[in-house]
Structures are given as C-alpha cells and as structure tokens.
C-alpha positions in Angstrom: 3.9 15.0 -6.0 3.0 11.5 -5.8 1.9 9.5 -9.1 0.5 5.9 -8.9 0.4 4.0 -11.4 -1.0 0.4 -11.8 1.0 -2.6 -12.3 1.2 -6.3 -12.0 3.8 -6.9 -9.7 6.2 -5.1 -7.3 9.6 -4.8 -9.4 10.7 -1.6 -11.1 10.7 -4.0 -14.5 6.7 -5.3 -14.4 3.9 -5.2 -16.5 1.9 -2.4 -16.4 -1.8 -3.6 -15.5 -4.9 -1.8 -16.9 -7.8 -2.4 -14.3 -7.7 -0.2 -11.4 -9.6 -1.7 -8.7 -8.3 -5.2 -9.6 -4.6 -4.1 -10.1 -1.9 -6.2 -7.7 -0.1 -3.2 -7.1 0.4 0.3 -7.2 4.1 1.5 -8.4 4.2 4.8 -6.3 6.9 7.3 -7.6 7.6 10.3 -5.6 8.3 12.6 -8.2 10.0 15.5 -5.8 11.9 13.3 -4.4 14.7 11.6 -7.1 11.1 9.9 -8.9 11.8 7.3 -5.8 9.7 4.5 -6.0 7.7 2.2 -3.9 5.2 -0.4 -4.2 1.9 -1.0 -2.2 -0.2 -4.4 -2.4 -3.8 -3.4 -3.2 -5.4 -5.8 -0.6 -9.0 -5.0 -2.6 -8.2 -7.3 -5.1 -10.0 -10.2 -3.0 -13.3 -7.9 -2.3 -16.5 -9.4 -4.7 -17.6 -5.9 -4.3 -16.1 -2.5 -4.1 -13.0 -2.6 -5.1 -12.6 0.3 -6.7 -13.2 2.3 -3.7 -11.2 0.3 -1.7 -8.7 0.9 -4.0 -9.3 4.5 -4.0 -8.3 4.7 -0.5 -5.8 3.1 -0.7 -4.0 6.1 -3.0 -5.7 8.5 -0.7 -3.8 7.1 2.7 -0.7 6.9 0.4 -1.2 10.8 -0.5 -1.0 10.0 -4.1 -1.9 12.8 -6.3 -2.5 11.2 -9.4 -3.3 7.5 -10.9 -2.2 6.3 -14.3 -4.6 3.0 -15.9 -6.1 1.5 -19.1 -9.5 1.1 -17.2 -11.2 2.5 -14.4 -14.8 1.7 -13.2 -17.3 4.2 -12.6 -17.4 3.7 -8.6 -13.6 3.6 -8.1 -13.3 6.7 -10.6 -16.1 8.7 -9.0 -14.2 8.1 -5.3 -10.5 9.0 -6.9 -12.4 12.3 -8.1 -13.9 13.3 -5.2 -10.5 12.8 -3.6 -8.8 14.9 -6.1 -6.6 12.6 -7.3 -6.5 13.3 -11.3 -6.8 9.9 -13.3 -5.1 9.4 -16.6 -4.6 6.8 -19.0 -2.0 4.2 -20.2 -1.8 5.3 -23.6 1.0 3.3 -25.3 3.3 3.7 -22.8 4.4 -0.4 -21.5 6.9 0.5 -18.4 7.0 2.8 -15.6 9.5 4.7 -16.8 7.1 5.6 -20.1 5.0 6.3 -18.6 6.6 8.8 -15.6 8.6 10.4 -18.6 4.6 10.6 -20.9 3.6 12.3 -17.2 6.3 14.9 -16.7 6.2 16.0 -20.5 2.0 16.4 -20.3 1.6 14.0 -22.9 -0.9 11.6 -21.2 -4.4 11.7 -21.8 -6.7 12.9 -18.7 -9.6 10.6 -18.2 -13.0 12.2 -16.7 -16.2 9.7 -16.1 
C-alpha cells in the first residue's frame, strides 16, 4: 500500500504543503515495505491550467493508493476519485511521520468533493 502525501521539498524532515496540484513534491511511503520512502517532483506545478489532473496522474503511474493534503481542487479531486485513490486531510499533523502514524491508526479525516 502506497500513501502520498504532499510536501514542500524532498527530505524526510520538510514541510508538509497543503495544495495538491501545486505541491513540489509528493513524499511516497511504501507502507508494506519497512514505510520506505521516496520522493517524486510534481512537474504540474508549472502548468496555468490543470494541474490537478496532472497531478493526479502522477500518483496514478506511481501506484499510490491514497493522498494526504490540506486542500484539493475540485478537478484534481474528481480525477484522484475516479482513480480510486482515497484522499484525506492534513489535520494537525506537521511531519510525515504524523501523519503516516494518524494513517495507520484511522485517525485521519477522509475527504469526499
């Protein structure tokens, strides 16, 4: 199981960063394996339209399962839904590690457009 989650830059310590389509980076963790983690450049942060989607696809050829964010818009959302790729939110988690640990222990809020 792959969880995505957005942040600003790609080192274990970053920020975490609450737009989706605009994040820098998804922060990848591989949950079945050791919660190994790896970092892919969201090249749709340059787009002036469609990022979201872009964005989208970009967890889909990564075969992420699930996306953690503060903010999603409603095209990028509606494309990570139709994937099957369950979106949650931040909460007041601030690091990775919150929020893997607020994953694996169900306390994250689900988010549905």
């Amino acid at each position: 199981m792959k969880l995505a989650i957005t942040v600003n830059t790609a080192a274990r310590e970053t920020a975490l960063e609450p737009r989706f389509g605009r994040t820098p980076y998804f922060a990848i963790c591989d949950l079945e394996n050791n919660d190994q983690l790896t970092f892919v450049e969201n090249v749709a942060t340059q787009e002036a339209h469609g990022a979201g989607v872009m964005a989208a696809q970009i967890l889909i050829d990564n075969n992420a399962e699930a996306i953690v964010c503060a903010k999603y818009g409603p095209n990028g959302s509606q494309a990570l839904h139709q994937a099957g790729i369950a979106c949650y939110l931040f909460g007041a988690e601030t690091s990775i590690e919150g929020v893997v640990e607020s994953y694996k222990n169900g306390s994250l809020k689900t988010f549905s457009a």
